[in-house]
C-alpha positions in Angstrom: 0.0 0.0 0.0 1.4 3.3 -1.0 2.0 6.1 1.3 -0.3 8.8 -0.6 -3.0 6.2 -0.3 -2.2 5.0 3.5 -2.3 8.9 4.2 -5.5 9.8 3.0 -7.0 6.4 4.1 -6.0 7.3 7.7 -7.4 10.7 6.9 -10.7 9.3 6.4 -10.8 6.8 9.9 -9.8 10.7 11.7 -12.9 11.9 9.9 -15.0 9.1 11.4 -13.4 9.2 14.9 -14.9 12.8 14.6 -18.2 12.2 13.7 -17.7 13.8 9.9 -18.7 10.4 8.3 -19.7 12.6 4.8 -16.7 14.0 4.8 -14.8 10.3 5.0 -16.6 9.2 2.4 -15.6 12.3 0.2 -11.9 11.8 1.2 -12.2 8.5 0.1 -14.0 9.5 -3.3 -10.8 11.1 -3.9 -8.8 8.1 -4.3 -8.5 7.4 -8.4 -9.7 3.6 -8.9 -7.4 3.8 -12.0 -4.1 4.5 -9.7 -5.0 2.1 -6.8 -4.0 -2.0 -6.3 -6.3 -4.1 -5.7 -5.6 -4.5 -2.2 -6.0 -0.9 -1.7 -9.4 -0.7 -4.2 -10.6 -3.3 -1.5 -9.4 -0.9 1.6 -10.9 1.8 0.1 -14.6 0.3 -0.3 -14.2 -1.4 2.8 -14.0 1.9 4.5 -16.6 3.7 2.5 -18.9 0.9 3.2 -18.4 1.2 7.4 -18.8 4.6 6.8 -21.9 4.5 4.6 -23.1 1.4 7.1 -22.5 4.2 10.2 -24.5 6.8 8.1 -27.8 4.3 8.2 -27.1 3.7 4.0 -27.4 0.0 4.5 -28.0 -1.0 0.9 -25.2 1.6 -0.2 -22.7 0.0 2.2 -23.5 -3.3 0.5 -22.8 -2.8 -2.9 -19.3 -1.1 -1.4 -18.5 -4.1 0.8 -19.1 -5.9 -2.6 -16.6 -4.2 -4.7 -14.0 -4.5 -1.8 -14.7 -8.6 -2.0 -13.9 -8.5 -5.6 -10.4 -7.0 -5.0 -9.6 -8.4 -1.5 -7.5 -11.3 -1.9 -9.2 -14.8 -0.4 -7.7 -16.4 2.8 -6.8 -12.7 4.2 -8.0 -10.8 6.8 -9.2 -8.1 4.8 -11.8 -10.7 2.9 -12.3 -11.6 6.4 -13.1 -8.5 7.4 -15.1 -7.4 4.6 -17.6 -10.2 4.5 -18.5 -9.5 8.3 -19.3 -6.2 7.5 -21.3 -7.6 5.0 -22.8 -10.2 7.4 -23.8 -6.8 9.5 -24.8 -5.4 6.7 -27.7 -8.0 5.7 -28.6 -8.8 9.5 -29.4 -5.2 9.7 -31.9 -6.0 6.5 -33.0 -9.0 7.7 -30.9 -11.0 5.0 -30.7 -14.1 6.6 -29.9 -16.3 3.8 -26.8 -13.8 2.8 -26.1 -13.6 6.3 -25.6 -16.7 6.6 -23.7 -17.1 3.3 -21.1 -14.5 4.7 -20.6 -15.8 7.7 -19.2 -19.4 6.6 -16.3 -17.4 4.0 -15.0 -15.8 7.2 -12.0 -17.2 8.8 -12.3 -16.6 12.4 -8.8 -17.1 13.0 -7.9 -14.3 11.0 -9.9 -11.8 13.1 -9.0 -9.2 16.2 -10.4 -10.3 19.6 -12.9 -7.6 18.5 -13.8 -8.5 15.2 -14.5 -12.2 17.2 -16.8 -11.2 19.2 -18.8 -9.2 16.3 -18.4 -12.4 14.4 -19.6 -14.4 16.9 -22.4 -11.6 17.8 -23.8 -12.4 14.3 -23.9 -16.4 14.6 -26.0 -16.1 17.5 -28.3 -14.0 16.3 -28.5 -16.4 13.2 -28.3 -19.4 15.4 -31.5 -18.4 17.3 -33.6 -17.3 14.4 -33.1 -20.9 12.8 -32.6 -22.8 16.4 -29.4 -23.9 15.2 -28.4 -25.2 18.9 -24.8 -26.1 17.4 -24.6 -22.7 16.2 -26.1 -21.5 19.1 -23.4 -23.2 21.5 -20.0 -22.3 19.1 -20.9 -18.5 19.0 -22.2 -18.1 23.1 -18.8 -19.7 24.0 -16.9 -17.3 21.7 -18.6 -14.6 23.6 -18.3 -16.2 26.8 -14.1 -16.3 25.8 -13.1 -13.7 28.5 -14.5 -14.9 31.3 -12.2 -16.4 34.2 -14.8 -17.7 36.6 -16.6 -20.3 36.0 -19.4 -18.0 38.2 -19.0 -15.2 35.9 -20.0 -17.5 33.5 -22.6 -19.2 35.6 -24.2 -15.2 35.9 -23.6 -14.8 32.2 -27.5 -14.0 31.0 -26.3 -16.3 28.4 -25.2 -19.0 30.5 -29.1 -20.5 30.6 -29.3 -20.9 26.9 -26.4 -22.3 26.3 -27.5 -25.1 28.8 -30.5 -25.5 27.3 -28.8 -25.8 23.5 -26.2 -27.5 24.6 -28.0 -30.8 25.9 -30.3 -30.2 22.2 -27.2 -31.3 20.6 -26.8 -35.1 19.8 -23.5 -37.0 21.0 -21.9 -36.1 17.5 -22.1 -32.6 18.0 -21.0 -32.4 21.0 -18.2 -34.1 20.5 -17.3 -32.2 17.5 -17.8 -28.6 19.7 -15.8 -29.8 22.1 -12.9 -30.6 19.4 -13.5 -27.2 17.6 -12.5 -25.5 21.3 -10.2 -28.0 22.4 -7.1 -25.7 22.1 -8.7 -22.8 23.6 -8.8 -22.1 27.3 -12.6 -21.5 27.7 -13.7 -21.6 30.6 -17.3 -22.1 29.1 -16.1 -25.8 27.7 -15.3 -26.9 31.1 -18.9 -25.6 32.4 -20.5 -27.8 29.9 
Protein backbone atom coordinates (compact mmCIF):
# COMPACT_ATOMS: atom_id res chain seq x y z
CA UNK A 1 0.00 0.00 0.00
CA UNK A 2 1.42 3.32 -1.03
CA UNK A 3 1.97 6.11 1.32
CA UNK A 4 -0.29 8.82 -0.61
CA UNK A 5 -3.02 6.19 -0.26
CA UNK A 6 -2.21 5.04 3.51
CA UNK A 7 -2.29 8.88 4.24
CA UNK A 8 -5.45 9.76 2.97
CA UNK A 9 -7.01 6.41 4.13
CA UNK A 10 -5.99 7.25 7.73
CA UNK A 11 -7.44 10.74 6.91
CA UNK A 12 -10.69 9.26 6.41
CA UNK A 13 -10.80 6.80 9.86
CA UNK A 14 -9.75 10.70 11.73
CA UNK A 15 -12.88 11.87 9.86
CA UNK A 16 -14.96 9.07 11.45
CA UNK A 17 -13.41 9.21 14.89
CA UNK A 18 -14.86 12.78 14.63
CA UNK A 19 -18.15 12.19 13.69
CA UNK A 20 -17.66 13.76 9.92
CA UNK A 21 -18.69 10.38 8.33
CA UNK A 22 -19.66 12.56 4.76
CA UNK A 23 -16.66 13.99 4.84
CA UNK A 24 -14.75 10.32 4.99
CA UNK A 25 -16.63 9.24 2.42
CA UNK A 26 -15.59 12.34 0.16
CA UNK A 27 -11.87 11.79 1.18
CA UNK A 28 -12.15 8.46 0.14
CA UNK A 29 -13.97 9.48 -3.31
CA UNK A 30 -10.77 11.15 -3.93
CA UNK A 31 -8.84 8.07 -4.28
CA UNK A 32 -8.47 7.40 -8.39
CA UNK A 33 -9.70 3.58 -8.90
CA UNK A 34 -7.40 3.81 -11.99
CA UNK A 35 -4.10 4.50 -9.70
CA UNK A 36 -5.05 2.12 -6.82
CA UNK A 37 -3.99 -2.03 -6.35
CA UNK A 38 -6.35 -4.14 -5.71
CA UNK A 39 -5.65 -4.52 -2.25
CA UNK A 40 -6.02 -0.87 -1.68
CA UNK A 41 -9.43 -0.70 -4.19
CA UNK A 42 -10.62 -3.26 -1.54
CA UNK A 43 -9.40 -0.93 1.56
CA UNK A 44 -10.88 1.75 0.09
CA UNK A 45 -14.61 0.27 -0.30
CA UNK A 46 -14.25 -1.42 2.79
CA UNK A 47 -13.96 1.95 4.53
CA UNK A 48 -16.59 3.72 2.54
CA UNK A 49 -18.94 0.87 3.22
CA UNK A 50 -18.37 1.19 7.38
CA UNK A 51 -18.78 4.60 6.79
CA UNK A 52 -21.85 4.45 4.60
CA UNK A 53 -23.11 1.41 7.14
CA UNK A 54 -22.54 4.24 10.23
CA UNK A 55 -24.46 6.84 8.10
CA UNK A 56 -27.79 4.27 8.18
CA UNK A 57 -27.11 3.68 4.01
CA UNK A 58 -27.42 0.03 4.49
CA UNK A 59 -28.00 -0.97 0.86
CA UNK A 60 -25.24 1.55 -0.18
CA UNK A 61 -22.70 0.05 2.22
CA UNK A 62 -23.45 -3.29 0.53
CA UNK A 63 -22.77 -2.84 -2.93
CA UNK A 64 -19.30 -1.14 -1.38
CA UNK A 65 -18.53 -4.08 0.79
CA UNK A 66 -19.11 -5.92 -2.62
CA UNK A 67 -16.60 -4.18 -4.74
CA UNK A 68 -13.96 -4.54 -1.78
CA UNK A 69 -14.66 -8.63 -1.97
CA UNK A 70 -13.88 -8.52 -5.64
CA UNK A 71 -10.41 -6.96 -4.97
CA UNK A 72 -9.63 -8.40 -1.51
CA UNK A 73 -7.52 -11.32 -1.87
CA UNK A 74 -9.20 -14.76 -0.38
CA UNK A 75 -7.68 -16.39 2.80
CA UNK A 76 -6.77 -12.67 4.23
CA UNK A 77 -7.98 -10.84 6.83
CA UNK A 78 -9.23 -8.07 4.83
CA UNK A 79 -11.76 -10.72 2.95
CA UNK A 80 -12.28 -11.64 6.40
CA UNK A 81 -13.13 -8.52 7.40
CA UNK A 82 -15.13 -7.40 4.60
CA UNK A 83 -17.59 -10.20 4.52
CA UNK A 84 -18.46 -9.50 8.29
CA UNK A 85 -19.30 -6.17 7.52
CA UNK A 86 -21.27 -7.58 5.02
CA UNK A 87 -22.80 -10.21 7.38
CA UNK A 88 -23.79 -6.79 9.53
CA UNK A 89 -24.82 -5.45 6.66
CA UNK A 90 -27.66 -7.98 5.75
CA UNK A 91 -28.64 -8.80 9.46
CA UNK A 92 -29.43 -5.24 9.70
CA UNK A 93 -31.93 -6.04 6.54
CA UNK A 94 -33.00 -8.96 7.73
CA UNK A 95 -30.94 -11.00 5.04
CA UNK A 96 -30.74 -14.07 6.62
CA UNK A 97 -29.94 -16.25 3.76
CA UNK A 98 -26.81 -13.79 2.76
CA UNK A 99 -26.14 -13.58 6.31
CA UNK A 100 -25.55 -16.75 6.61
CA UNK A 101 -23.69 -17.11 3.32
CA UNK A 102 -21.14 -14.45 4.65
CA UNK A 103 -20.56 -15.84 7.69
CA UNK A 104 -19.18 -19.44 6.59
CA UNK A 105 -16.35 -17.38 4.00
CA UNK A 106 -15.03 -15.81 7.19
CA UNK A 107 -11.97 -17.20 8.78
CA UNK A 108 -12.34 -16.63 12.43
CA UNK A 109 -8.82 -17.10 13.00
CA UNK A 110 -7.87 -14.27 11.01
CA UNK A 111 -9.88 -11.77 13.13
CA UNK A 112 -8.96 -9.24 16.21
CA UNK A 113 -10.41 -10.29 19.59
CA UNK A 114 -12.94 -7.64 18.52
CA UNK A 115 -13.84 -8.55 15.16
CA UNK A 116 -14.53 -12.17 17.16
CA UNK A 117 -16.82 -11.18 19.23
CA UNK A 118 -18.81 -9.16 16.28
CA UNK A 119 -18.42 -12.39 14.45
CA UNK A 120 -19.59 -14.44 16.92
CA UNK A 121 -22.41 -11.58 17.80
CA UNK A 122 -23.82 -12.40 14.35
CA UNK A 123 -23.90 -16.39 14.58
CA UNK A 124 -26.03 -16.15 17.53
CA UNK A 125 -28.28 -13.96 16.32
CA UNK A 126 -28.54 -16.44 13.19
CA UNK A 127 -28.34 -19.44 15.43
CA UNK A 128 -31.47 -18.44 17.35
CA UNK A 129 -33.56 -17.31 14.38
CA UNK A 130 -33.06 -20.88 12.81
CA UNK A 131 -32.61 -22.76 16.41
CA UNK A 132 -29.40 -23.91 15.21
CA UNK A 133 -28.45 -25.15 18.88
CA UNK A 134 -24.84 -26.15 17.40
CA UNK A 135 -24.64 -22.74 16.24
CA UNK A 136 -26.07 -21.46 19.13
CA UNK A 137 -23.43 -23.22 21.50
CA UNK A 138 -19.99 -22.27 19.14
CA UNK A 139 -20.94 -18.51 19.00
CA UNK A 140 -22.20 -18.12 23.07
CA UNK A 141 -18.83 -19.73 24.04
CA UNK A 142 -16.90 -17.33 21.70
CA UNK A 143 -18.63 -14.64 23.65
CA UNK A 144 -18.32 -16.24 26.83
CA UNK A 145 -14.14 -16.32 25.75
CA UNK A 146 -13.06 -13.71 28.51
CA UNK A 147 -14.48 -14.87 31.35
CA UNK A 148 -12.15 -16.37 34.19
CA UNK A 149 -14.81 -17.72 36.60
CA UNK A 150 -16.58 -20.27 36.00
CA UNK A 151 -19.42 -17.98 38.21
CA UNK A 152 -18.99 -15.17 35.86
CA UNK A 153 -20.00 -17.50 33.46
CA UNK A 154 -22.64 -19.21 35.56
CA UNK A 155 -24.24 -15.22 35.91
CA UNK A 156 -23.57 -14.78 32.25
CA UNK A 157 -27.47 -13.98 31.01
CA UNK A 158 -26.27 -16.30 28.38
CA UNK A 159 -25.23 -19.02 30.49
CA UNK A 160 -29.05 -20.50 30.56
CA UNK A 161 -29.33 -20.90 26.87
CA UNK A 162 -26.43 -22.29 26.28
CA UNK A 163 -27.46 -25.07 28.75
CA UNK A 164 -30.46 -25.47 27.32
CA UNK A 165 -28.85 -25.76 23.48
CA UNK A 166 -26.16 -27.46 24.64
CA UNK A 167 -27.99 -30.76 25.95
CA UNK A 168 -30.33 -30.22 22.18
CA UNK A 169 -27.22 -31.34 20.64
CA UNK A 170 -26.76 -35.12 19.82
CA UNK A 171 -23.46 -36.97 20.96
CA UNK A 172 -21.92 -36.15 17.54
CA UNK A 173 -22.13 -32.60 17.96
CA UNK A 174 -20.95 -32.35 20.99
CA UNK A 175 -18.24 -34.09 20.49
CA UNK A 176 -17.25 -32.16 17.50
CA UNK A 177 -17.85 -28.56 19.65
CA UNK A 178 -15.83 -29.84 22.09
CA UNK A 179 -12.94 -30.56 19.42
CA UNK A 180 -13.53 -27.16 17.65
CA UNK A 181 -12.49 -25.53 21.28
CA UNK A 182 -10.16 -28.03 22.41
CA UNK A 183 -7.07 -25.70 22.10
CA UNK A 184 -8.72 -22.76 23.60
CA UNK A 185 -8.80 -22.10 27.29
CA UNK A 186 -12.60 -21.55 27.66
CA UNK A 187 -13.73 -21.62 30.56
CA UNK A 188 -17.34 -22.10 29.07
CA UNK A 189 -16.14 -25.81 27.65
CA UNK A 190 -15.31 -26.90 31.07
CA UNK A 191 -18.93 -25.57 32.37
CA UNK A 192 -20.47 -27.83 29.89
Amino acid sequence: ISEAVKAKLNEARELIRANKSKLAVNKLSELNDNKLTDVEKALKYNLKGVTLFNLGEIDKSIMNFEVAEKYAPQGTQLYSQVQLNMASGHFKLSQFNELRDRLKKIDKKSLSDQEKKKYAQLALAYGNKIQNHSMIVSSTLLLMADAKTFSEIQNSNLYEPLKESFGKLSQGQKIDLLEEFNESKNLGVAQL
